[in-house]
Every structure is written in structure tokens, then in C-alpha cells.
C-alpha positions in Angstrom: 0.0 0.0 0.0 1.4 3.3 -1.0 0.3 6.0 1.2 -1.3 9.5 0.2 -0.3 13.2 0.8 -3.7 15.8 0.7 -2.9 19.0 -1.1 -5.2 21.7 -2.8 -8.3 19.3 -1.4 -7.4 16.5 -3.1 -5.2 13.3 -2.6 -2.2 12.6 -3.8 -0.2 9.7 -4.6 3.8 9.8 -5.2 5.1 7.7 -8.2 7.9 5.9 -8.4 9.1 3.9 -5.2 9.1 5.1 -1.9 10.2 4.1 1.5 9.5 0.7 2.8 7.4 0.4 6.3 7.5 -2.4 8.3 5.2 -3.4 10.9 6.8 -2.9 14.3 5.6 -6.9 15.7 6.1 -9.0 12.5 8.5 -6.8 10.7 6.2 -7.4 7.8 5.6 -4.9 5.0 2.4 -2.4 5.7 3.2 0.5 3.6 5.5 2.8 0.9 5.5 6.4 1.5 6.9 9.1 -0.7 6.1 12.8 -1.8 7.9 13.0 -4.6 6.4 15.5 -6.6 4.0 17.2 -4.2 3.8 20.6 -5.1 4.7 22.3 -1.6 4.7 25.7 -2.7 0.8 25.5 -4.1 -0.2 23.2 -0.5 1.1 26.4 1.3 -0.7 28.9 -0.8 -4.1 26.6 -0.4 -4.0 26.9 2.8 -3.2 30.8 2.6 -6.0 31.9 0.4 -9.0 29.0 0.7 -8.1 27.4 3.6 -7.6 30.4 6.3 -10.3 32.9 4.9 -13.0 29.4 5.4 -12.0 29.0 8.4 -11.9 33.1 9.9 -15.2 33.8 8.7 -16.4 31.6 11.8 -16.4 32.1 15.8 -14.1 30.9 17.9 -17.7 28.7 19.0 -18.9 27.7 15.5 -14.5 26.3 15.3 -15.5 24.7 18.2 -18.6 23.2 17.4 -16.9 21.6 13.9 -14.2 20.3 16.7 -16.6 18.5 18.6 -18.5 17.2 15.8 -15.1 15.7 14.5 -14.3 14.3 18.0 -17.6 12.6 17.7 -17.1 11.4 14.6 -13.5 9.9 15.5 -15.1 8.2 18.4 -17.5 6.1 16.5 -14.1 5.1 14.7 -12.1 3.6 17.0 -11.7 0.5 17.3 -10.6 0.5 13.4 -7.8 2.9 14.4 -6.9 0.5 17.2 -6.8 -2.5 15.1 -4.5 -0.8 12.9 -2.5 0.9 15.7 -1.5 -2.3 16.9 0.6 -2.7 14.4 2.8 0.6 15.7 3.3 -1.6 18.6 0.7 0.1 21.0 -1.5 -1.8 23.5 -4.8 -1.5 23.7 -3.3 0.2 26.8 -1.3 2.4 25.1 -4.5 3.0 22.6 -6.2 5.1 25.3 -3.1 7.6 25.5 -3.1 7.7 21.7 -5.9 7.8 20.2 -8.2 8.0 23.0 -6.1 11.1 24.3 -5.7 12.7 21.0 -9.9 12.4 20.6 -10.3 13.7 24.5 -8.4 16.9 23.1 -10.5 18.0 21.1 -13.4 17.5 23.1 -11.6 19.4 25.7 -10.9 22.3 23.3 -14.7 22.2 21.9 -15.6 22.7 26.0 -12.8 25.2 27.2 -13.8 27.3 23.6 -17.7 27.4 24.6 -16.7 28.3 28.3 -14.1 30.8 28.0 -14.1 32.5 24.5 -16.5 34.6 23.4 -18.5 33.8 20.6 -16.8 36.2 17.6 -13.4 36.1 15.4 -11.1 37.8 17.6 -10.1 37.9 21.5 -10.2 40.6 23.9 -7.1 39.5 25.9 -7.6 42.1 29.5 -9.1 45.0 30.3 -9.1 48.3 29.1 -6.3 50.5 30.4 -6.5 53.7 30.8 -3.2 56.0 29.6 -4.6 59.5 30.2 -5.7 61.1 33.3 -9.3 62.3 32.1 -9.5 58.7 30.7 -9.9 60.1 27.5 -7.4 58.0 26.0 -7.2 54.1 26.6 -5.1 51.2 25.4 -5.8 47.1 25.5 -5.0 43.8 23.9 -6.3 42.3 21.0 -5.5 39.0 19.2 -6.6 38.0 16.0 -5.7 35.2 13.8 -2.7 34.9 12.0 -3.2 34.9 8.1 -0.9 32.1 7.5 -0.5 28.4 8.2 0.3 26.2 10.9 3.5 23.8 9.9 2.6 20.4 12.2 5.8 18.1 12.5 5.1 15.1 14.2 7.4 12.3 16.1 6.2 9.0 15.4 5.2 7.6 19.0 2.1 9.2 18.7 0.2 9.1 15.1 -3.0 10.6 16.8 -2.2 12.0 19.6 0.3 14.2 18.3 -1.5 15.2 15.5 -4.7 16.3 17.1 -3.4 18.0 20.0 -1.6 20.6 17.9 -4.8 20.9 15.6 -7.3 21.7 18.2 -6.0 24.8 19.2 -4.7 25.8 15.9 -8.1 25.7 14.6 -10.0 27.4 17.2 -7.6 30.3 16.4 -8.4 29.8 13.0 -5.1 28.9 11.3 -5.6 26.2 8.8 -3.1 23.5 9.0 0.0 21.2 7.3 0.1 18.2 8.6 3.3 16.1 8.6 3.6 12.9 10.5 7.0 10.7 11.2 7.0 8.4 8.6 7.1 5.4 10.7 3.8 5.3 12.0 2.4 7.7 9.4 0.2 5.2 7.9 -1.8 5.2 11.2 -1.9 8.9 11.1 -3.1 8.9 7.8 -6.6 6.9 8.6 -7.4 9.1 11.1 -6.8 11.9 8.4 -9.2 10.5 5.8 -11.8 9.8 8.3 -11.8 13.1 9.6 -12.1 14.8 5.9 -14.9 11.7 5.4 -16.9 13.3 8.2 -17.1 16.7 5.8 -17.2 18.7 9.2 -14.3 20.9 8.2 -13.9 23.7 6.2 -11.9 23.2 2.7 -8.3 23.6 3.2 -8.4 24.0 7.1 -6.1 20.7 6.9 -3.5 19.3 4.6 -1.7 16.0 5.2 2.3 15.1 3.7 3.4 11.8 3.7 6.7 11.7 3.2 9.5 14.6 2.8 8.6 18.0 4.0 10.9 18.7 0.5 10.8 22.5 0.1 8.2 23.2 2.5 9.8 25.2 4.9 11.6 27.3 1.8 7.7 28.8 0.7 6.8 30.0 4.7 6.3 33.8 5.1 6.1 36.2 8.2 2.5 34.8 8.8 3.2 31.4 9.2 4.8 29.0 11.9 5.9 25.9 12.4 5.3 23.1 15.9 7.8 20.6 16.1 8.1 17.4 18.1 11.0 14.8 17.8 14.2 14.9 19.2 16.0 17.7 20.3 18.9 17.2 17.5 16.3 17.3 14.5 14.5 20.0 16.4 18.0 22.2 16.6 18.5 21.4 13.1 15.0 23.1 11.8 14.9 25.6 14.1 17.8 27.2 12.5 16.7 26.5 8.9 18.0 30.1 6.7 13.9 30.7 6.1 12.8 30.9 9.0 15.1 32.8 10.6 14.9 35.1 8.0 11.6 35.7 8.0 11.1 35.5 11.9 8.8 32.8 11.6 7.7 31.2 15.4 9.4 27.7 15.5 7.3 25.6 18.6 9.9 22.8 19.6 8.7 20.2 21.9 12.0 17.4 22.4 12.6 14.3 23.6 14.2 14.8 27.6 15.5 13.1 30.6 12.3 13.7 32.8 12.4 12.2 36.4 10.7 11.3 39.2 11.8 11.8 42.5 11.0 9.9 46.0 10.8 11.9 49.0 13.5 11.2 51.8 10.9 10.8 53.8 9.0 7.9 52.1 9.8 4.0 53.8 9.3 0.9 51.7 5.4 -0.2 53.0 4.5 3.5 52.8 1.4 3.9 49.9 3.9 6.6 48.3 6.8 3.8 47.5 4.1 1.5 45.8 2.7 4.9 44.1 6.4 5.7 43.2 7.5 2.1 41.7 4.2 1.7 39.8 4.6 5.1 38.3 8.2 4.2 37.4 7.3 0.7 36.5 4.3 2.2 34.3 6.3 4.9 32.5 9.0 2.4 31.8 6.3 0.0 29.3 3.6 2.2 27.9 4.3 2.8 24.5 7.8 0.3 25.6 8.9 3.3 26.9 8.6 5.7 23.8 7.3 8.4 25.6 8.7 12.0 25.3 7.4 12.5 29.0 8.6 9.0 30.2 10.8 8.6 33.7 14.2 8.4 32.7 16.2 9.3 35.9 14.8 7.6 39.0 16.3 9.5 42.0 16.3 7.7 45.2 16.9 8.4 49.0 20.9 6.4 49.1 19.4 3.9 51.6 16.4 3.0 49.9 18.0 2.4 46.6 18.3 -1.4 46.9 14.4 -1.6 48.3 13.4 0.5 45.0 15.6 -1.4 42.9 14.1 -5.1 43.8 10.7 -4.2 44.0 10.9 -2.6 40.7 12.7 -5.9 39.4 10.0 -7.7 40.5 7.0 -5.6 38.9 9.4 -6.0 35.6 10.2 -9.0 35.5 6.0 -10.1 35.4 5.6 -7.6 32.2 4.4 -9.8 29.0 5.6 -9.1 26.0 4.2 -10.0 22.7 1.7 -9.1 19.7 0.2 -6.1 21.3 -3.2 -7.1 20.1 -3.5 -10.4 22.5 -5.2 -8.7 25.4 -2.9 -10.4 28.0 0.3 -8.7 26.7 1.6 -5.3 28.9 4.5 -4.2 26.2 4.3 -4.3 22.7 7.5 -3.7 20.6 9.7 -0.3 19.9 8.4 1.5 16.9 10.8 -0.7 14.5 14.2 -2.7 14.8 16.4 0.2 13.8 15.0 1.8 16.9 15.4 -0.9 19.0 19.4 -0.8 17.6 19.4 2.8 18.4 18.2 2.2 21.7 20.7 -0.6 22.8 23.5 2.1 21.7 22.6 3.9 24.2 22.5 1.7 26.5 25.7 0.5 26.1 27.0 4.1 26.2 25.3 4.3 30.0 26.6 1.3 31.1 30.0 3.4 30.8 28.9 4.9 34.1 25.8 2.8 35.7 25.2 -1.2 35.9 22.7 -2.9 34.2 20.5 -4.3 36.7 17.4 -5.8 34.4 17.6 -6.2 30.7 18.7 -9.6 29.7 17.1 -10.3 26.4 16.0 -14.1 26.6 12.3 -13.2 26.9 9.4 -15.6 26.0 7.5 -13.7 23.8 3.3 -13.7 23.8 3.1 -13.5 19.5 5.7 -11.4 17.3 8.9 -11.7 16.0 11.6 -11.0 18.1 14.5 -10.7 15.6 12.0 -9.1 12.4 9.7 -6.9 14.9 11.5 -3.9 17.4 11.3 -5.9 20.9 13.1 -5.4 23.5 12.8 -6.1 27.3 12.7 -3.3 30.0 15.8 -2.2 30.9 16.9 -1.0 34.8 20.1 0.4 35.3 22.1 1.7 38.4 24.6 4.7 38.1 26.1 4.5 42.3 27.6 8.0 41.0 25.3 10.5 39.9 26.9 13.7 40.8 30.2 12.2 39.0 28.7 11.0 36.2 27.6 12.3 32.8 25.5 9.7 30.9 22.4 9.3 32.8 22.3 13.3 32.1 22.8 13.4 28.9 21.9 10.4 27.1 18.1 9.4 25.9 17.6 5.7 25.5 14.0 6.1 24.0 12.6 3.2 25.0 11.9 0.7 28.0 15.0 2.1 29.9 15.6 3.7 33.1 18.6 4.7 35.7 18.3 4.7 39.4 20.0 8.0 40.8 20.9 8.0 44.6 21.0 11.0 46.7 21.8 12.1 50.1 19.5 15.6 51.2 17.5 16.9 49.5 19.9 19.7 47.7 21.4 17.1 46.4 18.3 15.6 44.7 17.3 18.8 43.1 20.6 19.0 42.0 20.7 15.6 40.4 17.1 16.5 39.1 18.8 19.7 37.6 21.5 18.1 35.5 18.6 17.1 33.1 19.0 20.5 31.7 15.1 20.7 30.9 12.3 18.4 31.0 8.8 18.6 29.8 7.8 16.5 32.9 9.2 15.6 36.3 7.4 14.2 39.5 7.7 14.1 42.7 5.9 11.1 45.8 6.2 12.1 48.9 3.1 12.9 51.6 5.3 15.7 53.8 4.2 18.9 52.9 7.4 21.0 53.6 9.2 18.7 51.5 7.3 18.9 48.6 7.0 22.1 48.5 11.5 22.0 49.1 11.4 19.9 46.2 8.8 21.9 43.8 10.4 24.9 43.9 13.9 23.3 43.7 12.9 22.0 40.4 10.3 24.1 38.8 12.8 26.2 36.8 14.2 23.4 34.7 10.5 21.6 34.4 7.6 22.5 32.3 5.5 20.4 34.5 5.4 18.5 37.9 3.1 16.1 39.8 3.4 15.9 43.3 1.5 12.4 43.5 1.3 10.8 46.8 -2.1 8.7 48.6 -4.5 11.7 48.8 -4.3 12.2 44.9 -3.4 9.0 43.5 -6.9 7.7 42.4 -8.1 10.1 40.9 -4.3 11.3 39.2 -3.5 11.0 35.5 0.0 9.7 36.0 3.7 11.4 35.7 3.3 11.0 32.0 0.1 12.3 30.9 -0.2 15.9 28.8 -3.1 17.5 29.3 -5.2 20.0 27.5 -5.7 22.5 30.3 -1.9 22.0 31.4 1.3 23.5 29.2 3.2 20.9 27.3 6.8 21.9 27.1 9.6 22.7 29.1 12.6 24.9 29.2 16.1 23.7 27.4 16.8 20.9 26.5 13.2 19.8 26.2 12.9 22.8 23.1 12.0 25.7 25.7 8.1 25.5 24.1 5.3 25.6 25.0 1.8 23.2 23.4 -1.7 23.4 25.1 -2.6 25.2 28.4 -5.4 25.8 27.8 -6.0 29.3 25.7 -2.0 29.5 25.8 -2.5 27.0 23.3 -5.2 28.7 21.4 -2.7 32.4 21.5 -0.1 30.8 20.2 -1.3 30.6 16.6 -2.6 34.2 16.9 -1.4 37.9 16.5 -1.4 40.0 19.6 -2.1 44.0 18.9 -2.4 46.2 21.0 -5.0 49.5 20.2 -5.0 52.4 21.2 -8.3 55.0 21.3 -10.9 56.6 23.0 -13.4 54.8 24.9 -15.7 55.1 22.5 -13.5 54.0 19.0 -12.2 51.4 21.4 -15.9 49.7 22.3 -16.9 50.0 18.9 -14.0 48.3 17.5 -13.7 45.7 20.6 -17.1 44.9 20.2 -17.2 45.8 24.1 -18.7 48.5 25.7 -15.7 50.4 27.2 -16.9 52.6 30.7 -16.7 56.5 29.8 -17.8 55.5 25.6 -20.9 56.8 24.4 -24.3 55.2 25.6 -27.2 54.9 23.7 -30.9 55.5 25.8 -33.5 54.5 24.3 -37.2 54.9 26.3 -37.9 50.9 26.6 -36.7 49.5 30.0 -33.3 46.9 28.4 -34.9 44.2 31.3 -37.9 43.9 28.8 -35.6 43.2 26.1 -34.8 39.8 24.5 -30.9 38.9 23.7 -30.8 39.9 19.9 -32.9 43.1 20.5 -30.2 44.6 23.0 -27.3 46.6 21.4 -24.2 46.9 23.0 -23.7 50.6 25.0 -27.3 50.4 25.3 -27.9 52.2 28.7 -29.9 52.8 31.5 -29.5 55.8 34.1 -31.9 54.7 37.3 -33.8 56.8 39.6 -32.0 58.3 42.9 -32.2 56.5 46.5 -31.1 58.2 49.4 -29.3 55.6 51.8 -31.1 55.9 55.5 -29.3 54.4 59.0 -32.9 52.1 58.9 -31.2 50.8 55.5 -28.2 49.9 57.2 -30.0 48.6 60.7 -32.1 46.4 58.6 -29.6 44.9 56.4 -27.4 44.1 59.2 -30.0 42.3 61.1 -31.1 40.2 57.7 -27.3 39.5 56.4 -25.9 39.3 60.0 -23.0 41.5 59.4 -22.6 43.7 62.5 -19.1 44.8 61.3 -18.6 47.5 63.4 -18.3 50.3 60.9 -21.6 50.0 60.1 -23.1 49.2 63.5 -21.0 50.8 66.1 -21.3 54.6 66.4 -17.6 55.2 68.2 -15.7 52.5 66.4 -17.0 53.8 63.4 -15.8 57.4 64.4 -12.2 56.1 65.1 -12.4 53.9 61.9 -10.9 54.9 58.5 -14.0 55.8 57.3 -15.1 58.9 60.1 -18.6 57.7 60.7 -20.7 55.1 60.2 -21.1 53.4 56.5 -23.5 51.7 54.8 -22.7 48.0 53.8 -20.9 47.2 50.2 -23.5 44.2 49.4 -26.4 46.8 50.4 -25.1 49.2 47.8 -25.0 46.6 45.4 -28.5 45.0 46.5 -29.7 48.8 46.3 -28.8 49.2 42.8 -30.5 45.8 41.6 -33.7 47.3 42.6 -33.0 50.3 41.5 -32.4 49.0 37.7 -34.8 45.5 37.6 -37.8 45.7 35.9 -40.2 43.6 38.6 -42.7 41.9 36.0 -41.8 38.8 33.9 -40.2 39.3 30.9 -36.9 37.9 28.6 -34.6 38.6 31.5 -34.5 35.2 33.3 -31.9 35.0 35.9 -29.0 36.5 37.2 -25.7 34.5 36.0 -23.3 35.8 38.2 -21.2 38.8 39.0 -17.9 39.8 38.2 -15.1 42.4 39.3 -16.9 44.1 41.9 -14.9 46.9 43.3 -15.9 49.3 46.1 -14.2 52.4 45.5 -15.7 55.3 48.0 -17.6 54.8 51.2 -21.2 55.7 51.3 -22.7 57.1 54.4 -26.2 57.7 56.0 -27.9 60.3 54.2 -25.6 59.9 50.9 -27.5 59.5 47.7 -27.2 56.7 45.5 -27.4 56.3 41.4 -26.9 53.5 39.2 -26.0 52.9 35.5 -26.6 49.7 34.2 -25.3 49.4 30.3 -24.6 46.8 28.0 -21.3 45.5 27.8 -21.0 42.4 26.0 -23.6 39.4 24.8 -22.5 35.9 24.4 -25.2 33.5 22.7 -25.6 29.8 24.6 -26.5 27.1 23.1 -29.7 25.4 23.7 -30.7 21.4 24.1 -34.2 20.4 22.0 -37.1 21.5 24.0 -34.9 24.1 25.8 -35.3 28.0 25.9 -32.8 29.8 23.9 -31.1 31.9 25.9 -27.8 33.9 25.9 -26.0 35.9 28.7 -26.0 39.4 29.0 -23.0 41.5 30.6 -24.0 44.4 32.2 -21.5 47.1 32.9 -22.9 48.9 36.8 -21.5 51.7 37.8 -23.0 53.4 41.2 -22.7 56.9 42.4 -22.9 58.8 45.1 -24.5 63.2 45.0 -21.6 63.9 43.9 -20.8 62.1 41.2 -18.8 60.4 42.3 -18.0 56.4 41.5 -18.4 54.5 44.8 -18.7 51.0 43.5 -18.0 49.0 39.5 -18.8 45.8 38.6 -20.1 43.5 35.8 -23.4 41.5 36.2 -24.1 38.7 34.4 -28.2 38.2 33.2 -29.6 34.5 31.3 -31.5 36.5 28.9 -34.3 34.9 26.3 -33.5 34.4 22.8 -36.0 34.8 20.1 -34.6 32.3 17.7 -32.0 29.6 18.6 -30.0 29.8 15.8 -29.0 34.0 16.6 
């Protein structure tokens, strides 16, 4: 089977011969792969002038809803893509973290999109800040999309995974995508590909696929364009410095290979929960995906007199691993990606024996199914380096696959240190149940980490493991682990857009935002806004209320229904002595005051009030002080609804109280569950 490339919406097939693929369990033959005469230049314009424009003209929400719909999609998919996976080598184990993973992410991203982004093409990143003293004059942050496309280089230990975590945010920004999976295992990447283009869900030329050599790819990117990479920190170094991009300043994202590790607390005794916790984890990390994990424990640092406790009990939970044909449900460890790798692997391990003993790893294993000598199998592999401080190798040197060093220390300045000498890890953890020292070791590390669990009994159910990315979480870590950053959350989602910052008056500044910007113009019309439905309200629409004068039978009475007798609204001579000079009315009365000053009592659209945001007391109101409110529009954001349920969207309403004066004595944003006349606006 000769795999595809998608360019200009349309597959392509190479000609000629291409590069031979071998199954990772049978070494037999599964697939040719070449790009020979893909036109590289014309997939980058594609996705420049079709597929970025289809995507932009829809909300970050409508981006979202397509991501969904293709996560559903996927789902109903799966067990074709594990059948197939197994042939990578992955469990049905290592399935989940694949392909079930790379699925969850988009899901995730649908959610986090329809939770925290508003429903329009661009993103309000903070407030508005104010750079004049009349306020006249105001600056904030804006991010739009960038008008490019999205390079996606992919390592091949994760087909799915890899290639959907980096498209979910992408997308949601708006940035149509390249696509270009290791060619080992890109003939799993490529089925999930074609199903996701069979589902028609995305927009032409959102996505393109290469099979094969990148070519003259990176020679056609411009000032709008950028590039993710994950693989190993070499081929990482080598594109990151490629002539075009740096000539062009085009963002290079490098996610590498690194010596992560976990660490056991001093404090932690063979028995304890936290020394199974730690030798599972280690034990765990060591044979999903056999080990070819870019977050997998490397570097096992141990407490000096626990070493031989740690060492036998993980020979022991090692030693019970089967390995075989990774689609016979009984085996734990499938085989490395392919032989070569498995060569490549045992290089290295020969290179850290130079400094550390092998402890676990002989080879004569009884295999459940496979080839051992055709397939990429190879045992787990313990080692013991009595010097760590001394030593180089276990610092420096990746064995990617099922292979380990224990690290002893003695303190715990030592241990960070140790921990340090990875020079950067996407992912380190640390099992231990004593507070101070965790928080001694956290902080120890943190700077040459891009993430770290501190697992121990309280957490361990309900944890996803030393070796588990996650959408909400950054992805990366500082040297040699490519000093990026993927996910986080909207981090992810900024990434692949173009901050701005704009500078106006309040009113230019709302109009453009989209926002209403406090101190803009306001627009009054005679109908109460509370007897407005969601699409019939128009941002800066305004209400100014009637006046109330605040009595001490306000305060008396609100104190004895909230039960705050603070004394500076209760006690005449501590209130005289207080910062305030006399007696003050209550902040939540003020704001209680002003909902009935601006609430329209009947039944009408408004249905409930959502929440409130940013309240800020800013002047001290006092008996006999006179209170006014203005309640304006600030911001809509449409919900969607379930069959049979009201269509509704949520209001934000900018309130502003104050006092005789004129003066502002209190801000904040409410939050209203307004009706909806039609559910599709």
C-alpha cells in the first residue's frame, strides 16, 4: 500500500518507489511512503488563500462546534484505528493515550472554547487600560488570527495524539493546517486523516496531510506562518535554524525528547502507599508505549538507603511484564516503533553502562506472539549509576525506549541538584506525603521543568500519572526539552494568533472591541433593556436609574437580615475612630440597592441572574448619601440550547453606582440569562 499526501483538497499519490514500512511486531511490510512530486509551494498557498479565509469567517464557537462534531465522529471510529495501531506496537493500553487522548483533546478544546471564549473572530485578551488622566485615552490587547498556516511536525510515538493535540488549538484560532507525521507510523496517522475529511465537518483547506519529505516546505513559509515541532531535540535544533525561518522570523514551537524524572521523597519508607505509588509510576512509565514516551521517567532519584528496596521491587513488577503481539489482550509491552530503533536504543544503553550497571535487561524473553528478531522488541531495561553527581551519561543520554537509571542522593539539595542536571524536562514528579518537603522539592525544580506532579495517597486515584499531557496544562519545558510551549489551555489557542495592542478613545475602542468600554458613548432608548430579549439589545445600550437616598434604617435592617454587624456599620464610636469617620453603609447593600434600582419587577426575557464579576468598592457611602446607578450593555455571548430548551444567551452588564456627587463608589459587571428569540441567533 502506498500512502497518500492531501494537497489543494485533493489526494495525492507519489510515483515511483518510496520508503519501505514495516510493521513494528512481524516486521512485515504495511506500507510505501513518498512525496515526490508534491507541489509544496501551491499546499502552502491553499492553505493561505482557501483554507484560512473558510476558516476566519467563523467564531471561535462555531471552530469549536466543527471540533466536537469531528471528535464525535472519531469516536465512533475507533476501534478501526486501534486494530491498525497495533501494528505501531501500542496496547490497547497504550491505545487510550493515543488515540483516546488525542480524541479527548478535542473535546476538551470544543468545552474550554464554549466556556471561556466569546462567541466572535477575535479575543479581547484584559481590560481596558486607561493612559490618560481624564480617561480620555485608553489602550488594550487584541489577538486575531494569524493569516498564515500552521507547519505540524510530528514524532512517530504518537500518530494521533500528536497530530490532534496541535490541531485543536490551531483551529480554534483559526489557522488552517499542514500536517506532517513521522514516517514510521504515518500510515496510522493517515486513517485518522481521511476519516476526519470523510466526516465533511471541516472547512476546505483547514487541513492538509504530507506523507513523506517535508521537501521545500519550509523554503515557501512567510512572516504569517509558523511551524510546531516534536522529535528529538537534534532534528528539532537542526529546523529551528533553517535560513527561512530565521529570515523571515517565523515562530518555530519545539517540543523534544528529555530526561524527565521522578523523585521519592526522603521521607517515604518501603510499606508506605507513596513507594508503591512511586515504583508503579516508574514501573508504568517504563512499558507504555515500551517506553517511547517523550514524558517518560528516565532518571529515578532515590533516597541512598532505599536504593536497593526501589531497585528489587521494581525488578520484581518488571520481570511479570508480557511481551508479545500487542493485540492479544494479556500482553503489557508491545514492541519499539521498528528494529532500527530498538538498535538505536541498545547504543545507548551500552554508552550508559559506561557509568551505571545494568540491573534488568537480559534479552531471553518468551515472547506472547511477534517476531523477536523481524519486529522492534526489547525487554525493560533498569540500570544503576552508584555515581550521579560524577557521572555524565544518565544526564545526557536518551535511551528512547523501556529504559531507566536509578539515581541515589543524600538531602535533598542534592536531589534537586541531580534533578537539575537534566538541563530541561517537559515532565518531572515528585511522591512524597510531607508537605514541607514537597514544597522544598517543587520549587527546587520548577525552573528546569515545564511540569510536575506531586502524587502521593490523597491524589493518587483520581491522578493521570507522571506521564500524561493535558489540554488544560502547558506541554513543554525549558532547554533541553525545546524551551516550548503546546496546550494550556488558551496558551494553546494564542499561540497561533497575532497580539495587537489598540490604542483609542473609549468610545472608538468599544466600537471596534465589540465591548462597551466605561466613559464610551451610551445609547438611551425609552424601553426599559430588562424587557428586552438577547438579539434586540445593542451593545452601550444604557440605563441611568432613579436616585435613593441611603437611610441608617437601610443599614439597621440589612445588618440584622445578612448578620454583618461589622462595626463600621453598627458601632457609632468605632466607626468614628475607623478609616472611614462615621458610620457606612454595607458594600452588598449598595450593590443590593442598585439591583432594585435597575430590575424591571414583572416577567419578561430577562431570566436569571448569571453571576457577578469584578466588583470593586471604590468610595464609602454614608447615611444620608444618595445613591445612582447605570446599568449598560457590555458584551452578549449567545448559549446554546438542548431540544425542548429555551434559547437563551447571557448578558453582561457594565454597573457603575454613584454617590451626590458624582462620584463612583462602586463597579462591577453582572451577568443576566436572557431569552433568545430564535436559537439559531
Amino acid at each position: 500500500m502506498k500512502l497518500a499526501s492531501y494537497t489543494n483538497g485533493e489526494w495525492f499519490t507519489a510515483r515511483g518507489a518510496g520508503i519501505q514500512v514495516s510493521d513494528a511486531v512481524y516486521g512485515e511490510p504495511i506500507a510505501e511512503i513518498s512525496s515526490d512530486g508534491l507541489d509544496f509551494a501551491g499546499m502552502v498557498r491553499f492553505a493561505r488563500e482557501v483554507g484560512g479565509p473558510n476558516l476566519q469567517k467563523y467564531t471561535f464557537h462555531e471552530r469549536g462546534a466543527m471540533l466536537r462534531a469531528v471528535a464525535a465522529h472519531l469516536s465512533e471510529r475507533k476501534e478501526e484505528f486501534y486494530q491498525l495501531s497495533h501494528k505501531t506496537g501500542a496496547t490497547r493500553r497504550d491505545n487510550f493515550v493515543d488515540i483516546d487522548g488525542g480524541i479527548g483533546t478535542f473535546f476538551s478544546y470544543a468545552s474550554l472554547t464554549r466556556r471561556e471564549l466569546p462567541n466572535q473572530q477575535f479575543l479581547l485578551e484584559d481590560d481596558p487600560v486607561s493612559l490618560s488622566r481624564a480617561g480620555t485615552f485608553l489602550g488594550r490587547h487584541i489577538l486575531v488570527p494569524r493569516e498564515g498556516v500552521a507547519v505540524h511536525i510530528n514524532a512517530f510515538n504518537f500518530p494521533v495524539w500528536g497530530m490532534l493535540e496541535k490541531l485543536a488549538p490551531g483551529l480554534i484560532a483559526g489557522v488552517p493546517a499542514i500536517v506532517k507525521p513521522a514516517t514510521q507510523t504515518a500510515y496510522l496517522t493517515e486513517l485518522v486523516f481521511r476519516r476526519m475529511l470523510e466526516s465533511g465537518i471541516l472547512p476546505q483547506g483547514a487541513v492538509q496531510l504530507i506523507c513523506g519529505s517535508t521537501g521545500d516546505l519550509l523554503e515557501h513559509l512567510l512572516e504569517q506562518d509558523l511551524v510546531t515541532f516534536t522529535g528529538s531535540a537534534s532534528t528539532g535544533r537542526k529546523l529551528k535554524v533553517h535560513p527561512n525561518l530565521i529570515a523571515h522570523s517565523i515562530p518555530f514551537n519545539m517540543e523534544a525528547d528529555s530526561l524527565n524524572c521522578s523523585l521519592l521523597g526522603q521521607s517515604v519508607e518501603p510499606g508506605d502507599e507513596e513507594f508503591d505509588l512511586f515504583v508503579s509510576e516508574v514501573a508504568l512509565e517504563m512499558t507504555v508505549k515500551a517506553g517511547q514516551k517523550c514524558t517518560a521517567i528516565r532518571r529515578v532519584i532515590v533516597p541512598e538507603g532505599k536504593t536497593e528496596a526501589v531497585i528489587n521491587t521494581l525488578r520484581e513488577r518488571l520481570a511479570k511484564v508480557v511481551l508479545g503481539d500487542p493485540s492479544q489482550p494479556e500482553v503489557g509491552m508491545g514492541p519499539l516503533v521498528s528494529r532500527a530503533q530498538r538498535e538505536e536504543v541498545r547504543g545507548k544503553v551500552t554508552q550508559l553502562r559506561h557509568s551505571s550497571e545494568l540491573v534488568l535487561g537480559g534479552e531471553n524473553v518468551q515472547l506472547k506472539g511477534g517476531e523477536w528478531e523481524s519486529g522492534g522488541f526489547m525487554a525493560p531495561t533498569l540500570l544503576y549509576c552508584p555515581n550521579p553527581l560524577s557521572a555524565s551519561e544518565p544526564h545526557d543520554l536518551e535511551a528512547f525506549g523501556p529504559v531507566a537509571t536509578v539515581l541515589p542522593y543524600k538531602g535533598l539539595d542534592q536531589a534537586i541538584q541531580i534533578a537539575k542536571r537534566g538541563r530541561g524536562s517537559l515532565a518531572g514528579s515528585i511522591v512524597t506525603h510531607d508537605l514541607q518537603e514537597a514544597r522544598t522539592l517543587f520549587f527546587g525544580c520548577a525552573s528546569t521543568h515545564g511540569r510536575i506532579l506531586i502524587l502521593n495517597r490523597d491524589n493518587a486515584k483520581e491522578s493521570t500519572g507522571h506521564g500524561s499531557p493535558l489540554p488544560q496544562l502547558i506541554h513543554g519545558g525549558p532547554g533541553r526539552a525545546g524551551a516550548g510551549q503546546e496546550l494550556g489551555g488558551l496558551r494553546g489557542i494564542k499561540h497561533f494568533m497575532q497580539r495587537s495592542a489598540v490604542q483609542a478613545d473609549p468610545t472608538t475602542l468599544g466600537f471596534i472591541s465589540g465591548e462597551y468600554v466605561r466613559g464610551g458613548q451610551v445609547k438611551e432608548p425609552a424601553l426599559h433593556p430588562f424587557r428586552k430579549h438577547f438579539e434586540d439589545l445593542e451593545i452601550g445600550e444604557s440605563l441611568l436609574t432613579h436616585r435613593r437616598t441611603v437611610t441608617e434604617a437601610d443599614i439597621v435592617n440589612f445588618a440584622n437580615l445578612s448578620g454583618d454587624y461589622f462595626y463600621a456599620h453598627v458601632d457609632e464610636i468605632g466607626a468614628k475612630d475607623s478609616i472611614f469617620g462615621k458610620r457606612v453603609a454595607h458594600g452588598y447593600f449598595l450593590v443590593s440597592a442598585a439591583a432594585g434600582l435597575f430590575v424591571w419587577p414583572t416577567p419578561g426575557p430577562v431570566l436569571a441572574n448569571y453571576g457577578l464579576e469584578n466588583l470593586r468598592f471604590i468610595e464609602p457611602v454614608g447615611i444620608g448619601d444618595t445613591i445612582q446607578a447605570r446599568l449598560t450593555v457590555k458584551s452578549k455571548n449567545a448559549k446554546d440550547s438542548k431540544p425542548g430548551e429555551r434559547p437563551t444567551g447571557v448578558v453582561a452588564w457594565d454597573v457603575e453606582i454613584t454617590n451626590q456627587e458624582g462620584a463612583v463608589v462602586a463597579l462591577y459587571t453582572i451577568l443576566t440569562l436572557v431569552e433568545r428569540h430564535h436559537p439559531g441567533r
